[in-house]
N, C-alpha and C positions, 0 to 999 in steps of 0.2 A: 260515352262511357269508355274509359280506357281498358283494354287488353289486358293488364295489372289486375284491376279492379274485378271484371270477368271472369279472373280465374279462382275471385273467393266467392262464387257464385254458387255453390252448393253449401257453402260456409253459412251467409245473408238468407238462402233459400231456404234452407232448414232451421235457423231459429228464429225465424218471421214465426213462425207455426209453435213455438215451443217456450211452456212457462217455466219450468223447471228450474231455472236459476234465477229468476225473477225478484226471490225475497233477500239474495246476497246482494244487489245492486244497491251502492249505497248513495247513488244519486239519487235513483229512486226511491229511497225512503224518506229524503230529505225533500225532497222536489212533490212528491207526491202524485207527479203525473206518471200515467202510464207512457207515454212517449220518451221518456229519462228510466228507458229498463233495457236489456239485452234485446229481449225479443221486440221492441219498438225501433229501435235502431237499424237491426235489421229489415224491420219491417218499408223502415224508408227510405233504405238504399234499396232495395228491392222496388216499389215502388218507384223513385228516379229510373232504375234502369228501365221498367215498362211503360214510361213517359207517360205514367198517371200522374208525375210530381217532377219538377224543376228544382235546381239547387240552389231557391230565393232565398232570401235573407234568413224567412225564417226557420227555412228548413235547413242551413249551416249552423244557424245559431244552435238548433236541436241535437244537431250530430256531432258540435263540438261541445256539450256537456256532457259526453261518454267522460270518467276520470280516466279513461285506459290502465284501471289498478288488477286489471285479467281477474278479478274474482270469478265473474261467469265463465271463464274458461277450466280458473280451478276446480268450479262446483259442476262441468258436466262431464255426462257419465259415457257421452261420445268424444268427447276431446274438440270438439269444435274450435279452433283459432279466432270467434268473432273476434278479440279486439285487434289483432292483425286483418281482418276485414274492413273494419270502422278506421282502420290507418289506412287504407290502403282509397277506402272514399273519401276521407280529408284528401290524400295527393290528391287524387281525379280533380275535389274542390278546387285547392292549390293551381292544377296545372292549366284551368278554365279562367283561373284571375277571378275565382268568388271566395277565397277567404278570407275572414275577417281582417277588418284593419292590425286587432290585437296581434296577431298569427304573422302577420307582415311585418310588424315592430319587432317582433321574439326575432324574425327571420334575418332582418338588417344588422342586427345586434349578433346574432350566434356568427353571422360570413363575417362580419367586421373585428368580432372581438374575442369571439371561440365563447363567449355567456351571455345570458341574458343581464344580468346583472350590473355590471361596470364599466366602461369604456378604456378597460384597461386589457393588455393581448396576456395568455398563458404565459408561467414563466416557464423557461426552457427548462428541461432535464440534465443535469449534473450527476455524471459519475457512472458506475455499472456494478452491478451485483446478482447475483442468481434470484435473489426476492425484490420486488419494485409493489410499493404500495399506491394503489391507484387515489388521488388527491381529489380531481376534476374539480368542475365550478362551484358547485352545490355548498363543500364542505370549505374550498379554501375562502368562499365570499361571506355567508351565513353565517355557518360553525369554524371559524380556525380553532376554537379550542379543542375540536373534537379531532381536529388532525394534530394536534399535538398531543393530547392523552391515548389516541391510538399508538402512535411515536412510543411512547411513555410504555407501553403494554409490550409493542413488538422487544425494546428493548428488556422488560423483564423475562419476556420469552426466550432471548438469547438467539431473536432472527434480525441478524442483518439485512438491510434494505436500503435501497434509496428511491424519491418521491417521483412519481411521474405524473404528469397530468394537473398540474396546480393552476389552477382558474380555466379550465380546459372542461367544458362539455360533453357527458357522455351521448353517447348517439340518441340514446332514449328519449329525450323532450322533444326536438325537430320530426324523428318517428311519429311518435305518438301524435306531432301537429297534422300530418302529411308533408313535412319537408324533407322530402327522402332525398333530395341531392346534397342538402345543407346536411343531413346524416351521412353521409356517405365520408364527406370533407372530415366531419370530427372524428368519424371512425377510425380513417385513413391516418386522422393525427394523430390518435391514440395509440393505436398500430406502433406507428412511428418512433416514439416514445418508447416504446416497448421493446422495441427492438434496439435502439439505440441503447438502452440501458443493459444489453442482453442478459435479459431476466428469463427464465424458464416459470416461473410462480408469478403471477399476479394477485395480490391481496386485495378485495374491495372490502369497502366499507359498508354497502347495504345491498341488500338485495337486489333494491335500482339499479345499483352499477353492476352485481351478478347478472340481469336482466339485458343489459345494456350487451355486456361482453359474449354473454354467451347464447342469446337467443335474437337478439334486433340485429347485431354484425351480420350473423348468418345469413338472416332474411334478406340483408342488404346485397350478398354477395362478396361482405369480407368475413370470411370464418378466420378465427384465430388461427395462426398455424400451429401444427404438426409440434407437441412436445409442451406445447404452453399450457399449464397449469390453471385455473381460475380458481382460489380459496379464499371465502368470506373471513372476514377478521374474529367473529363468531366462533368457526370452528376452530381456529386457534386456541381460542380461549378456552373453550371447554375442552380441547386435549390439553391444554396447558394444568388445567385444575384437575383432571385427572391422572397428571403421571408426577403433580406437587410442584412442577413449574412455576408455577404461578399459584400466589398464596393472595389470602385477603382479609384485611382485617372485617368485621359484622358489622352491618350498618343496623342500628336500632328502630328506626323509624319503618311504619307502614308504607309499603311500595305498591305499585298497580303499574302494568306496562303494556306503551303500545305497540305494537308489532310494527314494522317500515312498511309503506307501502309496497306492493309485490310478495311480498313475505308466501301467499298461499300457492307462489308456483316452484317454492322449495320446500319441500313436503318436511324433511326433515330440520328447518332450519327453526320453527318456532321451539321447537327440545331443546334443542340447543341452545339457546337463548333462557330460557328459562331452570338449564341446570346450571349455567351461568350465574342468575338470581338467586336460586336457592343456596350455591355457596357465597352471595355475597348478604343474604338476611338473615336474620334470627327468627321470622315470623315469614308464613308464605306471603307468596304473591297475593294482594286482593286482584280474580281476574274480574276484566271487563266482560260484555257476552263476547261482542266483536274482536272475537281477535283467531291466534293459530291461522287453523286453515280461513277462517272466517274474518282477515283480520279486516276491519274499517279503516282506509287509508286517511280520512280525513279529507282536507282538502287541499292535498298536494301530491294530488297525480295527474298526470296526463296534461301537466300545463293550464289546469282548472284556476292558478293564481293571477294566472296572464290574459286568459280570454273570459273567464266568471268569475273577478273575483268577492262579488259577494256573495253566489254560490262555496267557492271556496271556503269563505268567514263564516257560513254557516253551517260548514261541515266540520270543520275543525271547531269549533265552537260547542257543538253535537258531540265531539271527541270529548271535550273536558267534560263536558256536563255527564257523561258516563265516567269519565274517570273520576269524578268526583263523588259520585252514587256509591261508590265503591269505599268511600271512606278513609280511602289511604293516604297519608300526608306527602306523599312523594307521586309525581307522574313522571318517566324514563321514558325516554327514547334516545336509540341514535341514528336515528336518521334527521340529519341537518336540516332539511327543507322543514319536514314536519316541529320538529324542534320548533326552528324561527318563527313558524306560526304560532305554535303553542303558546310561546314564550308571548307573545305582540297579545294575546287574546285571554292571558291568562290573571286570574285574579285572586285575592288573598286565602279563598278555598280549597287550595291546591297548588302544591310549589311543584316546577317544572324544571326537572335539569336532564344533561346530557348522558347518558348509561355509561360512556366510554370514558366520559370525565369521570366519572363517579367510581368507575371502576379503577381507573388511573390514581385517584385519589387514595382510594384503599387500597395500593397494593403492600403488602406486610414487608 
């Protein structure tokens, strides 16, 4: 067991012992087994290190059904880092030559192509401006409409920008696998980009890519530098609608929404999304249970589409079937990944579009 690994050992130590966040885990609701919960996961890295247990098949397979969507970290009341422990026993996996085949393909494709997605390289960064809107892979491969109706927003906002990062990976997926050197590289790119653009504000578009920037770099040992800004496109918007910026025409229809993945490790960022909503309907939100602090990522976190993905199809699938309970003729989101899923999974009981599009659409 590597020295890395070791040093979340009071992390793995103490929620082997503790249930407490157990009923957030939305693998484990779906899964049904106790081994697909916080405290099970830790429970088996811990076990590895006291060589009650080996990193076989199928105790990899187990420890890569973590989503890495940090709920159980949002929900305790010590602050615990497990799923920066659970990343930290994917590398050990990784760096043993036992991870999964799937994990190995993500891995040839992210060093080869900067995405899992295409066999096509990021396109380079054009131009410079104090604001640079982060694109990465997720949104220009998945969703391009979502990077053009964010475009669409920043400009009624009256913020100049230009794009960095367009089919360009954020750090967070190789993380979250254990491929902390192949994170390291996209970080570095991102970096890169960033600076070249000499932007002081970087805009993300979900909370993943907030996550990415401002808590997985660190971990990596690249912190942003000194003077750089990280603002969600989110908060924009709802300063926008409160100082008349940005106006919107009412959209008629019943809405219900789902939070991005990561959402619950920005305390403030579900409000804001949702005074977003209420200036853009005539009737509230129908909410789901799972969501805010609580939100259910579905089945796209942590690379769940690449190594489970029929775990994945029946989480996101579990997604609709609650936003459909709800009655609402509309299900939102902008987060691209979850979006693509949606959309692939979704059928005549619930229409599924983009929040950013939607918003784009309606601006007055």
């Amino acid at each position: 067991m590597s020295a890395f690994l070791t040093e979340h050992a009071p992390v793995y130590n103490g929620c082997r012992f503790c249930l407490m966040c157990r009923h957030v885990c939305p693998v484990g609701r779906t899964t049904k087994r106790e081994a697909n919960t916080p405290h099970g996961w830790a429970l088996l890295i811990a076990s590895v290190e006291r060589g009650q247990m080996t990193w076989n098949a199928e105790a990899v397979d187990t420890l890569y059904q973590c989503a890495q969507c940090s709920l159980c970290l949002a929900s305790c009341v010590t602050d615990r880092p497990l799923p920066s422990a659970i990343a930290a026993a994917r590398a050990d996996v990784v760096s043993i030559g036992a991870a999964p085949a799937a994990v190995s393909d993500v891995d040839a494709h992210l060093r080869q192509w900067g995405n899992p997605y295409q066999p096509l390289e990021p396109q380079p960064s054009t131009g410079a401006a104090p604001t640079a809107l982060y694109v990465g892979a997720d949104a220009h491969y998945l969703r391009p409409q979502t990077v053009t109706a964010a475009q669409r927003l920043l400009k009624a906002l009256g913020i100049e920008h230009v794009l960095i990062g367009a089919g360009l990976s954020s750090a967070y997926l190789p993380h979250a696998l254990g491929l902390r050197d192949t994170a390291r590289v996209l970080g570095q790119s991102a970096l890169h980009d960033l600076a070249t653009a000499g932007s002081s504000r970087l805009i993300v578009l979900t909370p993943r890519d907030a996550h990415a920037f401002q808590h997985v770099l660190p971990e990596l040992g690249l912190p942003l530098p000194d003077g750089i800004e990280v603002v969600d496109l989110m908060t924009l918007l709802a300063q926008g609608l409160e100082t008349g910026r940005l106006k919107l025409r009412p959209v008629e229809e019943s809405l219900t929404y789902h939070d991005p993945a990561l959402t619950p490790l920005f305390v403030a960022r579900a409000a804001l999304a949702r005074r977003v909503l209420a200036a853009l309907m005539t009737t509230p939100v129908r909410e789901m249970f799972w969501r805010e602090g609580r939100a259910a990522p579905g089945g796209t976190a942590g690379g769940l589409e690449f190594t489970h993905p029929q775990l994945a199809q029946q989480m996101t699938q579990e997604r609709l079937t609650e936003a459909t309970a709800t009655g609402a003729d509309l299900l939102v989101t902008e987060d691209p990944v979850a979006l693509a899923h949606l959309l692939t999974q979704a059928n005549d009981s619930i229409r599924v579009e983009g929040l950013y599009e939607l918003l784009a659409r309606q601006i007055s």
